[in-house]
SERO-4910 file (N, C-alpha, C, O; in steps of 0.05 Angstrom, whole numbers):
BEGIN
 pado doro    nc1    nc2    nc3   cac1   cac2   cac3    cc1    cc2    cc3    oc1    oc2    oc3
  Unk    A    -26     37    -61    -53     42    -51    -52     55    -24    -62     76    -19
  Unk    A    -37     39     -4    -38     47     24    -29     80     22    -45     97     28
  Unk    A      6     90     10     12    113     10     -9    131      0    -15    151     13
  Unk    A    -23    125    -23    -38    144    -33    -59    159    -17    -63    183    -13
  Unk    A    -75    131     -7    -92    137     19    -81    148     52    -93    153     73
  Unk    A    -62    149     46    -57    161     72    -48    196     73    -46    212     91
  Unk    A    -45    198     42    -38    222     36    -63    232     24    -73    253     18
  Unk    A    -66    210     23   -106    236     19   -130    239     48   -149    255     51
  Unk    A   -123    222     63   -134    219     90   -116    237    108   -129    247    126
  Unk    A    -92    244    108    -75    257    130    -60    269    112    -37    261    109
  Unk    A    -69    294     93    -48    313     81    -27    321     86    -26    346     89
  Unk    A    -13    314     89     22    337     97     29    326    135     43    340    150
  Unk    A     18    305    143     19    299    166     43    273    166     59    267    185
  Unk    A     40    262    140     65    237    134     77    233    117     64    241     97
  Unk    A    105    223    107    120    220     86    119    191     98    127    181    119
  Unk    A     99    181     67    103    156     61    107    148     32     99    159     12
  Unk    A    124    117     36    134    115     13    124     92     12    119     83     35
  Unk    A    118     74    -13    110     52    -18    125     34    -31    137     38    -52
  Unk    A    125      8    -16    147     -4    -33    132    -38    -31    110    -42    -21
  Unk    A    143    -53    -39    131    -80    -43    156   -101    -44    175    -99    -59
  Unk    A    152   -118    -26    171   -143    -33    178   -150    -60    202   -149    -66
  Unk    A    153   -162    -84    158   -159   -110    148   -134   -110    124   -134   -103
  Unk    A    156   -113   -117    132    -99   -137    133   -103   -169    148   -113   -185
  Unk    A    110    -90   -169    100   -101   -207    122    -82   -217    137    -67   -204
  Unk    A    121    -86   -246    135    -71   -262    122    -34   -265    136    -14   -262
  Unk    A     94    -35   -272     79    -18   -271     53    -13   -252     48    -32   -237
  Unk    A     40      7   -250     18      7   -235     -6    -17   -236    -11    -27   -258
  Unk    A    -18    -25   -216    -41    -33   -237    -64    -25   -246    -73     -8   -230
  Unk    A    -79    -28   -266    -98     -8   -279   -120    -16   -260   -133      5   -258
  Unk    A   -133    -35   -245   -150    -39   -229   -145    -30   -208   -163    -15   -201
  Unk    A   -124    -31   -189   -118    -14   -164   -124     20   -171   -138     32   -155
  Unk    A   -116     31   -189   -116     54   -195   -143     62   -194   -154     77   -179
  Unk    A   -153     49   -214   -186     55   -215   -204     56   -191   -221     73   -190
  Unk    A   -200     37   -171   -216     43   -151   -206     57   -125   -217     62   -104
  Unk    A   -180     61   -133   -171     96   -120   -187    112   -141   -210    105   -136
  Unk    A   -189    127   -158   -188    137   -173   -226    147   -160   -234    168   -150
  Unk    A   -240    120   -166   -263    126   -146   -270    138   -120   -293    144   -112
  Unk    A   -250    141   -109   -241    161    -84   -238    187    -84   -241    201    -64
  Unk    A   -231    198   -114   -218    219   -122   -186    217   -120   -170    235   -125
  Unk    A   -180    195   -113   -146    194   -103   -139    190   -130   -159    181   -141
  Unk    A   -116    193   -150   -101    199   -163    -70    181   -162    -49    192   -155
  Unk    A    -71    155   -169    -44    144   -155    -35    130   -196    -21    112   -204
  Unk    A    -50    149   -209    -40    136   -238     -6    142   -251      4    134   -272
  Unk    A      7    158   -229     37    161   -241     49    153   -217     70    165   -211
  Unk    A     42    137   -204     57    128   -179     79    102   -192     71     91   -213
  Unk    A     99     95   -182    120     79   -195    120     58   -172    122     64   -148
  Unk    A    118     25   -184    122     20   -156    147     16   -160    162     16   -179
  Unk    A    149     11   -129    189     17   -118    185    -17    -93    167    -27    -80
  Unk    A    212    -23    -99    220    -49    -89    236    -48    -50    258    -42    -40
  Unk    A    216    -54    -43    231    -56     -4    257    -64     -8    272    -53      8
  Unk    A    271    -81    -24    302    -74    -18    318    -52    -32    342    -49    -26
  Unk    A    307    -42    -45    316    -12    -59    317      4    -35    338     18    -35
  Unk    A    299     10    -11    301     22      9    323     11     35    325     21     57
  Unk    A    337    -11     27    342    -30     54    374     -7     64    391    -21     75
  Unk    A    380     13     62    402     32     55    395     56     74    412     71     84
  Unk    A    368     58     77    356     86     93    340     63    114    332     40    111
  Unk    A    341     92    144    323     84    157    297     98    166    293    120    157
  Unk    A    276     88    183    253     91    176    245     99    200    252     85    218
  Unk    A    227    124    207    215    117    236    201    101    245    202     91    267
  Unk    A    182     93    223    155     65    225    160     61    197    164     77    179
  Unk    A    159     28    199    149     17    164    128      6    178    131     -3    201
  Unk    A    103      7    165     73     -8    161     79    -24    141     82    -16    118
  Unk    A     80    -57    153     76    -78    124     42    -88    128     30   -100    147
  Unk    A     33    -77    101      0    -82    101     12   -112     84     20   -109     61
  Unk    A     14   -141     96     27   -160     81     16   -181    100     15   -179    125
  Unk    A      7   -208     80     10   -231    101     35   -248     94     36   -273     97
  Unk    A     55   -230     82     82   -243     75    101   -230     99     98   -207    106
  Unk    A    121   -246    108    142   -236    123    187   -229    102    210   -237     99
  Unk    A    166   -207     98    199   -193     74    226   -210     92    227   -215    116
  Unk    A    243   -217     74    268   -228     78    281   -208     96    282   -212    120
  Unk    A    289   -193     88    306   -158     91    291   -138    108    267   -136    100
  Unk    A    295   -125    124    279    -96    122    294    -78    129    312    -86    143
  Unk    A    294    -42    123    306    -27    126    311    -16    156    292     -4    166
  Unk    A    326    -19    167    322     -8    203    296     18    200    289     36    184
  Unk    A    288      7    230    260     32    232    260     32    262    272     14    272
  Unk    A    249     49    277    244     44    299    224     28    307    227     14    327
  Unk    A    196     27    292    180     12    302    171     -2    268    169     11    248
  Unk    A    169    -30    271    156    -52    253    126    -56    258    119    -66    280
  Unk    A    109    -50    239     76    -59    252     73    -69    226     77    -57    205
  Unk    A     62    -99    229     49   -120    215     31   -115    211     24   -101    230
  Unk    A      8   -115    193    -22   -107    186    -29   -127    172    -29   -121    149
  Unk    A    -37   -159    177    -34   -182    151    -59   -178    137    -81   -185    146
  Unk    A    -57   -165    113    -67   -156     88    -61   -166     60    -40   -161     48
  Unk    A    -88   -184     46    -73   -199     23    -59   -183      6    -65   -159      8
  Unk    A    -40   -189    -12    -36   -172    -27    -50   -167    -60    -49   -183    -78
  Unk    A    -59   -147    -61    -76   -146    -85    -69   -155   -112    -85   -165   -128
  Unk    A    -40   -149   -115    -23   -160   -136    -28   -197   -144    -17   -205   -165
  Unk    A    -40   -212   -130    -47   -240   -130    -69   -238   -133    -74   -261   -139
  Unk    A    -94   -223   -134   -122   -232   -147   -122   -247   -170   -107   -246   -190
  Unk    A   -143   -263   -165   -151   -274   -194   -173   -277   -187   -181   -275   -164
  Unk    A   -197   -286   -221   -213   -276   -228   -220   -264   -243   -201   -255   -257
  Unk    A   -248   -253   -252   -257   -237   -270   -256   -212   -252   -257   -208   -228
  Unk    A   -253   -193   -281   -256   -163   -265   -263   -155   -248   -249   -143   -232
  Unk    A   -294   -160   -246   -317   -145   -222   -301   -157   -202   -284   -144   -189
  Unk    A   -306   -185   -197   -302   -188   -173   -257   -188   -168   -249   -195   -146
  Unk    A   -238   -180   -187   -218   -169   -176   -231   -139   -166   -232   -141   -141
  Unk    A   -238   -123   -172   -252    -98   -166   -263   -105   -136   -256    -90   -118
  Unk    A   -281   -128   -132   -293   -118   -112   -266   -123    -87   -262   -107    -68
  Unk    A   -250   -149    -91   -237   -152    -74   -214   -119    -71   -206   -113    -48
  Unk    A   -209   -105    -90   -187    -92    -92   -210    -64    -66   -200    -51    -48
  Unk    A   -234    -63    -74   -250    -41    -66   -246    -51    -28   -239    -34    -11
  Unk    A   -252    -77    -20   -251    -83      1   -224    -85     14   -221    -84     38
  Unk    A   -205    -88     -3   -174    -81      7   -172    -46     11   -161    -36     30
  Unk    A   -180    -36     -4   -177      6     -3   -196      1     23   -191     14     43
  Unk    A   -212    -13     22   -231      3     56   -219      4     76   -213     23     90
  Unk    A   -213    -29     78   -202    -37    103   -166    -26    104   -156    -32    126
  Unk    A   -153    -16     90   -134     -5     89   -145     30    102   -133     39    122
  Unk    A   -165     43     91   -177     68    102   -179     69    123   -171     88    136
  Unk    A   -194     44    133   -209     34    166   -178     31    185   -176     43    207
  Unk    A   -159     19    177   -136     24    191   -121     45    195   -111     48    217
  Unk    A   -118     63    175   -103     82    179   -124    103    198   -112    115    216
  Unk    A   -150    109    195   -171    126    215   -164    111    241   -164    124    262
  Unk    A   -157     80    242   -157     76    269   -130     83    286   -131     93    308
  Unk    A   -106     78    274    -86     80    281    -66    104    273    -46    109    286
  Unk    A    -73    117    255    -49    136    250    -68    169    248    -57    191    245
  Unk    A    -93    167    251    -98    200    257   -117    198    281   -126    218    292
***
């Protein structure tokens, strides 16, 4: 979610990669969807696992997490953003939707504040 939005908010300004302590096996079909309401497009995105990257280093990792990862890949700068992770909703649809819609904002609202 965060990569997608940042590549649709700041075109060609960042190489970001998204990765997740667990990540899921596949996308999820509700995250997608309310990108998708954006016009953002994140339905062939793969997720990829933070120690799969622990090998390369980073100029900035952004962890949008109120988890603290075991591992992290050297970076110059670490910035914490404690952000639930969407992958733990529960609930009925609408309201996973609304929480997932209020996670894409406030993920939007950070990156306008801090990175353009």
């Amino acid at each position: 979610m965060a990569a997608g939005l940042l590549h649709h908010l700041a075109p060609g300004r960042y190489i970001a990669l998204s990765a997740g302590i667990t990540p899921a096996s596949r996308g999820n079909p509700l995250v997608i969807r309310v990108m998708d309401e954006m016009g953002i497009d994140i339905s062939d995105h793969e997720p990829g696992s933070l120690s799969a990257l622990l090998d390369q280093r980073f100029d900035r990792i952004i962890l949008l997490t109120d988890e603290v990862p075991p591992l992290l890949p050297p970076a110059g700068e670490v910035i914490y953003v404690p952000l639930s992770d969407p992958a733990v909703l529960l609930g009925e649809e609408e309201e996973q939707l609304a929480a997932l819609r209020s996670l894409r904002d406030a993920i939007a609202v950070w990156i306008r504040g801090n990175l353009l």
